[in-house]
C-alpha positions as CSV (number, residue, x, y, z in Angstrom):
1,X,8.0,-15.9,-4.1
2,X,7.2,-13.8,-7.7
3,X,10.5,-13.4,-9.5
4,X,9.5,-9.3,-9.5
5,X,8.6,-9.5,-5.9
6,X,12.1,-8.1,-3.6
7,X,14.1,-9.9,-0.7
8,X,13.6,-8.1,2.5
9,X,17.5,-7.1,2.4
10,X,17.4,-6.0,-0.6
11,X,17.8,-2.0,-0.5
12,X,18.4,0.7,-3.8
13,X,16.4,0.4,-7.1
14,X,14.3,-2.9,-7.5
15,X,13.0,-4.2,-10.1
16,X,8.3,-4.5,-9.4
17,X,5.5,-5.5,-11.2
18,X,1.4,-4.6,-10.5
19,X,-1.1,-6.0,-12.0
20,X,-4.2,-3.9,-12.7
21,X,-7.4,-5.4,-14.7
22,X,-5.7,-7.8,-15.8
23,X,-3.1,-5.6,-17.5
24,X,0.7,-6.3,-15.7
25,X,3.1,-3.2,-15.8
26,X,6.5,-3.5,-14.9
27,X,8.3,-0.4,-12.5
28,X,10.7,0.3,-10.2
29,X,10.7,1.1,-6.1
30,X,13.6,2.9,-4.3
31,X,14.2,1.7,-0.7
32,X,17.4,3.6,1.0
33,X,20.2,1.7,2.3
34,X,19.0,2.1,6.1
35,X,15.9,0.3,5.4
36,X,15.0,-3.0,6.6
37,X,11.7,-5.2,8.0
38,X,12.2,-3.9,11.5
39,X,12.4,0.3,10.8
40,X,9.7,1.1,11.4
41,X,7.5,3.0,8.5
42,X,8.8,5.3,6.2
43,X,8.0,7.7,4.3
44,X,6.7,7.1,1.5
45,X,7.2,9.1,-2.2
46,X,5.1,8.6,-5.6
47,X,7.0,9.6,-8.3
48,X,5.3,10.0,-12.0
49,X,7.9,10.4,-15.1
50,X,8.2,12.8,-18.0
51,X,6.6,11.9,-21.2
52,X,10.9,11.0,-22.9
53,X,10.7,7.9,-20.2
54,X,7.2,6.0,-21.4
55,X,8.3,2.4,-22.1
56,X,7.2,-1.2,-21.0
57,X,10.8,-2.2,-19.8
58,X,10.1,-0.6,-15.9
59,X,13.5,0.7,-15.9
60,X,13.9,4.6,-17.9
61,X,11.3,5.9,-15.6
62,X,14.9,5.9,-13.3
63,X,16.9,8.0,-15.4
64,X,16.2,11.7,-15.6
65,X,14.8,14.2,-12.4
66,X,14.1,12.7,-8.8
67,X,15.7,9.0,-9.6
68,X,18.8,11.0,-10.8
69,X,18.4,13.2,-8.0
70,X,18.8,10.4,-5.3
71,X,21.7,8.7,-7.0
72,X,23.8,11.8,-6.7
73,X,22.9,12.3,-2.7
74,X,20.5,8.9,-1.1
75,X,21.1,10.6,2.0
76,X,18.8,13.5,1.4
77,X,15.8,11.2,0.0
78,X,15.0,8.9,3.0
79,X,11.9,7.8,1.6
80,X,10.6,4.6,-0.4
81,X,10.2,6.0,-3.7
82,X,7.7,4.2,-5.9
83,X,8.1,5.1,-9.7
84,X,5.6,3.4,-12.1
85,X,6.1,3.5,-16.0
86,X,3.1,4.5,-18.7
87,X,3.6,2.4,-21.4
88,X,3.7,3.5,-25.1
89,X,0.5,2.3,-25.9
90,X,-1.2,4.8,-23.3
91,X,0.2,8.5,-23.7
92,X,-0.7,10.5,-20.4
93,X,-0.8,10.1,-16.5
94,X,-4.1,12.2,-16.8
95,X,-5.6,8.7,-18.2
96,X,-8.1,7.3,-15.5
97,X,-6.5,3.5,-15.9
98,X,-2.6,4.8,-15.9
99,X,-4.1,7.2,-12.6
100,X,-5.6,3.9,-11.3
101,X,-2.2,2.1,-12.1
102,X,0.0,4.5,-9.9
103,X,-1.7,3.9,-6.6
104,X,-2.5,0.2,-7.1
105,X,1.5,0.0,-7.3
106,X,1.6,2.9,-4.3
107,X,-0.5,0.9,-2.6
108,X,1.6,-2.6,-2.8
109,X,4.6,-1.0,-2.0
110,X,2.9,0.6,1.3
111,X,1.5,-2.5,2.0
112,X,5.1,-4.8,1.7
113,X,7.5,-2.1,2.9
114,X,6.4,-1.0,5.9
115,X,5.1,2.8,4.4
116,X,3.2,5.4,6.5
117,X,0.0,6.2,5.3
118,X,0.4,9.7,6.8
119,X,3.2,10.6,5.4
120,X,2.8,10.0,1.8
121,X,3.6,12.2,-1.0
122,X,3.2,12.8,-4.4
123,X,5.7,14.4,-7.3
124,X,6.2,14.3,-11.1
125,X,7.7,16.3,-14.1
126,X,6.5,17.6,-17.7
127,X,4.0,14.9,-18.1
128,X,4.2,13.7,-14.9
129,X,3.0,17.6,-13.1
130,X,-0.1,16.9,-15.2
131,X,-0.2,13.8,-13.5
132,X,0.3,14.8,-10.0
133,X,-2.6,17.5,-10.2
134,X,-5.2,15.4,-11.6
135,X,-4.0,12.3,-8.9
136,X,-4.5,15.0,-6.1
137,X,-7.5,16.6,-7.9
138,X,-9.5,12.9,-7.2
139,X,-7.5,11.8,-3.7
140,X,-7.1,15.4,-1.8
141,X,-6.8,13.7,1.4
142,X,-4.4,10.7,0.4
143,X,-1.3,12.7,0.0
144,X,0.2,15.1,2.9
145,X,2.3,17.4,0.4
146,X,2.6,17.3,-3.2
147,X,6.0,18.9,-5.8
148,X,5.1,19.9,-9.2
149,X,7.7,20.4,-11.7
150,X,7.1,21.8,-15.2
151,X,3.3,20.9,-15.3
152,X,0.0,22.1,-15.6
153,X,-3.7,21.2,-16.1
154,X,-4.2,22.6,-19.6
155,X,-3.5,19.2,-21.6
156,X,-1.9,19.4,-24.8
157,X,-4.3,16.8,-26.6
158,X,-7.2,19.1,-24.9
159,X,-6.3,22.7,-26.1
160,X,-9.8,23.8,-25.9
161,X,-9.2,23.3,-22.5
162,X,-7.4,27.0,-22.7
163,X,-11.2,28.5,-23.4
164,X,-12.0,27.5,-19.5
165,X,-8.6,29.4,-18.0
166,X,-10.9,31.6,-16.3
167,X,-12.6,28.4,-14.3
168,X,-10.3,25.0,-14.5
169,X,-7.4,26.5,-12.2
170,X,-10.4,27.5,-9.6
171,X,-12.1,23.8,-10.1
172,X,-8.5,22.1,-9.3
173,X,-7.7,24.0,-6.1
174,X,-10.9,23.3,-4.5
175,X,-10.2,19.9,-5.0
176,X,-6.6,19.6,-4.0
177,X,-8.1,21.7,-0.6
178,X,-5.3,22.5,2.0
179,X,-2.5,20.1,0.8
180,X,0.6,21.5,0.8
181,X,2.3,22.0,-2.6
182,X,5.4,23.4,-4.1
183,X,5.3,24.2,-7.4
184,X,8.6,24.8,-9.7
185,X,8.8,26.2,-13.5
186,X,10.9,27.8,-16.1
187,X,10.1,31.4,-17.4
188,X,11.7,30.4,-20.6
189,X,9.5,27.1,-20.6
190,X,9.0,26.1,-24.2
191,X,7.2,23.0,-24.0
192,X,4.7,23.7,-20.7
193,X,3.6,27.4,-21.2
194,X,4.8,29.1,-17.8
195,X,1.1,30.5,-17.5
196,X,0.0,27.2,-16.7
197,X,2.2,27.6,-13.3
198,X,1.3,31.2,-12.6
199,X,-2.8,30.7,-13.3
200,X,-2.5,27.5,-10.1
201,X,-0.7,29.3,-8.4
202,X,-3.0,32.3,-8.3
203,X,-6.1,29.9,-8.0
204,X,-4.5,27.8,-4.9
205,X,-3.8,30.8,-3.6
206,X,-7.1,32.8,-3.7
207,X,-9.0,29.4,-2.5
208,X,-6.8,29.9,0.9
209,X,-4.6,27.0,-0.1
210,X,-0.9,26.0,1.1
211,X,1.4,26.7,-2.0
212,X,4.9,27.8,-2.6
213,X,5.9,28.7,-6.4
214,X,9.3,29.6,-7.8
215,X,9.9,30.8,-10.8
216,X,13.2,29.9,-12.2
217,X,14.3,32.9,-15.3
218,X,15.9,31.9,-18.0
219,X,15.4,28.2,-17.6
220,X,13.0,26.3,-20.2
221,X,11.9,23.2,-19.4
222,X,14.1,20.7,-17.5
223,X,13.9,22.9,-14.1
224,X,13.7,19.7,-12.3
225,X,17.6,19.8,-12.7
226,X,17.0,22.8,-10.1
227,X,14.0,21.6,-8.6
228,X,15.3,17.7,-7.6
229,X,18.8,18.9,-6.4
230,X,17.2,21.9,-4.1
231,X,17.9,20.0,-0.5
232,X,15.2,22.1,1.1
233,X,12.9,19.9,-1.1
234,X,12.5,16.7,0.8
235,X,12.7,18.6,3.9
236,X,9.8,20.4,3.1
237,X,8.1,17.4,2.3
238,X,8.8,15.6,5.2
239,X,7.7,18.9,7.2
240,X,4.0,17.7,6.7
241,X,1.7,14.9,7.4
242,X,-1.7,14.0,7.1
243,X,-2.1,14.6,11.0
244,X,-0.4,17.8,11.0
245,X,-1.6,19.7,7.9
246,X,-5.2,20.4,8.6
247,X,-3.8,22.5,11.3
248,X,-1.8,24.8,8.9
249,X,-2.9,28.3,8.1
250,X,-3.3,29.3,4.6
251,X,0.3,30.4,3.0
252,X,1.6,31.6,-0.3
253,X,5.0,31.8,-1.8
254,X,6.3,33.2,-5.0
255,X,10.1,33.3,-5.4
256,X,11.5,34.4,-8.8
257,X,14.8,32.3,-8.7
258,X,17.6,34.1,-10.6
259,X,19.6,33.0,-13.7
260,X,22.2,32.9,-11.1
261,X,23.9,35.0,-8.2
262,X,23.9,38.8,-8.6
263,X,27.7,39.0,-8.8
264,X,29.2,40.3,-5.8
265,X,31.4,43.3,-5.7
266,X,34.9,42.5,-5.2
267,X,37.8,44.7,-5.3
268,X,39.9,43.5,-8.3
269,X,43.3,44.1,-6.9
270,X,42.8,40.1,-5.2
271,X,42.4,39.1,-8.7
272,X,46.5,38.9,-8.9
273,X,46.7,36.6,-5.9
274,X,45.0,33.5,-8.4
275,X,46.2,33.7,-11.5
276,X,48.1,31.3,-12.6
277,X,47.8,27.2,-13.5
278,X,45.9,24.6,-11.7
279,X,46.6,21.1,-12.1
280,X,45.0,17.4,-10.9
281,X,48.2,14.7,-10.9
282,X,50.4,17.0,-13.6
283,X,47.6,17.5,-15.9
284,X,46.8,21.5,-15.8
285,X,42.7,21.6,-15.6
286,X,42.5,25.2,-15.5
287,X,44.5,28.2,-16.2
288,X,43.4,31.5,-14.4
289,X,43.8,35.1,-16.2
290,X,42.9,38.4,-15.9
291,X,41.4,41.1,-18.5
292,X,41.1,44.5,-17.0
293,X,38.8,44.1,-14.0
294,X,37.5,40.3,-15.1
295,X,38.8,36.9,-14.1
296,X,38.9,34.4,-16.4
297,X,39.5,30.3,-16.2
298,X,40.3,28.4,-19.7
299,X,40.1,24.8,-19.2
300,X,42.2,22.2,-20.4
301,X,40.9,22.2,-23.8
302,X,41.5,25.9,-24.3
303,X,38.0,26.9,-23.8
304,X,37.6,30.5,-22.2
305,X,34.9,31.9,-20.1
306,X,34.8,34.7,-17.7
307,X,33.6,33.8,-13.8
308,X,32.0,35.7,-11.8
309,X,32.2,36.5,-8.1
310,X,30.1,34.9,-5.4
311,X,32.5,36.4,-2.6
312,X,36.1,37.0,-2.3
313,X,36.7,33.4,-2.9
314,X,34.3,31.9,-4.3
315,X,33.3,32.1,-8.2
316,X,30.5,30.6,-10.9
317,X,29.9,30.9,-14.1
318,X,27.3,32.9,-16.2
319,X,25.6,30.0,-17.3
320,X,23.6,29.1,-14.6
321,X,25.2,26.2,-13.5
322,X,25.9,25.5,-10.0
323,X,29.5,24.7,-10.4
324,X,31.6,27.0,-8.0
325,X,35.5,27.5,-8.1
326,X,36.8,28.4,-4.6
327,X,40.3,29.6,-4.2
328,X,42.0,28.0,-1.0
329,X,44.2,29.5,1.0
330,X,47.2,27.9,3.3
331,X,48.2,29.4,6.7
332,X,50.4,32.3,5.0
333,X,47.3,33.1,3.0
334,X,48.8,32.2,-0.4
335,X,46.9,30.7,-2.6
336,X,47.5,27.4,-3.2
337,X,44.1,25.6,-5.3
338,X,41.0,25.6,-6.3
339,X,38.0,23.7,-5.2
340,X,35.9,22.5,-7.5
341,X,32.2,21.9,-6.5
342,X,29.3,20.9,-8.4
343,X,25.7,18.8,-7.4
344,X,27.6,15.6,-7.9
345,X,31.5,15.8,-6.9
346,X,34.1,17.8,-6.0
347,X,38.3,18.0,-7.6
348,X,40.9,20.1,-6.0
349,X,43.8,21.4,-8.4
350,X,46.8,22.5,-6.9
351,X,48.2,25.7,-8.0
352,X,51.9,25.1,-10.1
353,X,54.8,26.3,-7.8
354,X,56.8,27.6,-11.3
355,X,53.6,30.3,-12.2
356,X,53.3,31.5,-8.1
């Protein structure tokens, strides 16, 4: 057995090689915990890198968007994720051997884990969206629903390419037909102009195609922070199949996804109830105080910054992350700690008996 090739219990991220014209790159595959020789096939999920994780190592291609994604919850990602790597010496996933590199690696990793050829799909980021369009663009009936995050067809080394808006959007959807596809930008996007996303979106649409877009304000370019941990995502994608999707009626989307929540209005008279300090084994993480009709938190550094309402009990902050604070109650209905939630974990800090 090839040192690169896997053990049949091996499960998580594995180390893989393909060989391609005589060229051998080295990448990664994903198989989830659950999956053995006797599961049956899985799903299977192509995923194509941003242009920060090139390399010849096989392994960064695993650090930033989906890879990071799965790490934080496997259990929403039951698919075999194959992530191949463009080496320095080639610059985009747009290039026809780097395109032909992908699904030679796609295709051993269908063949040697079990991977259903009807349910296949295809996602990438940055440089990895221009990837994803110009795979589907040449094999519209190989993949059954396809994510693009932060892309475009308007290549940066091809800026003349901005002379044909009026056409290459038009040209693309044809191609990509009735596949399913989800597309997710920044408005603030200062490195993938967010027109790129809007002019597809329009063209898949007019050609009667299948396509979802949401628009995230404020953000710039690493939405797929937003776009990866949205849990609707891989439920989407395993919504479709190859055997289904023909049968789909044309459908289009567009969602404007805000900064964050409209703040919710809260009498501030509850306010009272949670100030005070919160602390994790006798270390106070947060202190809670009001100005006027605003709550405030400053952490255990001495940092300040107001929070916002979500509902009576539930709080974020104006900075668009998807941290909440949610005051819990006991059976008297005093307050007695926060939760804190994020994407990736959760604390609780128990409110200090002295400042109830």
């Amino acid at each position: 057995m090839p040192a690169f090739a896997a053990r049949h219990n091996d499960t998580g991220f594995l180390n893989r090689r393909v060989t391609v014209n005589g060229n051998t790159y080295r990448y990664q595959v994903y198989l989830p915990e659950n999956w053995n020789d006797h599961s049956g096939k899985w799903p299977v999920l192509l995923f194509l890198h941003g242009s920060g994780e090139r390399g010849s190592e096989g392994m960064d291609e695993t650090q930033i968007g989906l890879p990071q994604a799965i790490r934080l919850h496997p259990d929403r990602w039951p698919f075999i994720v194959v992530m191949p790597q463009v080496p320095f010496s080639h610059h985009y996933w747009t290039d026809p051997d780097m395109m032909q590199m992908a699904l030679a690696a796609l295709d051993q990793d269908t063949k040697e884990f079990h991977g259903d050829r009807d349910r296949t799909y295809l996602t990438g980021l940055s440089l990895g969206g221009y990837g994803v369009y110009e795979l589907a663009r040449f094999n519209p009936h190989r993949f059954a629903a396809i994510a693009v995050v932060s892309g475009g067809v308007f290549w940066s080394y091809r800026p003349e390419r901005w002379h044909e808006s009026a056409i290459l959007p038009g040209e693309y959807a044809r191609a990509i037909g009735r596949t399913p596809i989800w597309i997710f930008h920044g408005s603030n996007d200062n490195v993938v102009p967010v027109r790129e996303a809007q002019l597809m979106y329009d063209a898949l649409k007019s050609s009667g195609g299948i396509v979802r877009y949401w628009e995230y304000s404020g953000w710039r370019h690493n939405v797929w922070d937003k776009a990866y941990a949205n849990p609707d995502l891989p439920k989407w994608l395993l919504s479709h199949s190859l055997k289904d999707d023909p049968k789909l009626p044309s459908s289009a989307e567009e969602i404007d996804v805000p900064f964050h929540p409209v703040p919710a209005k809260i009498n501030p008279d509850i306010y009272d109830a949670y100030l005070g300090e919160y602390e994790d084994q006798g270390t106070v993480q947060a202190t809670i105080y009001r100005k006027g009709d605003r709550l405030y938190e400053k952490n255990r550094v001495g940092d300040s910054i107001e929070i916002l309402p979500e509902s009576a009990t539930s709080f974020f902050y104006p900075t668009g992350s998807v941290t909440r604070l949610i005051f819990e109650k006991d059976g008297d209905g005093a307050v007695r700690g926060i939760r804190y939630r994020d994407d990736r974990h959760e604390e609780y800090w128990e409110k200090r008996r002295e400042s109830r």
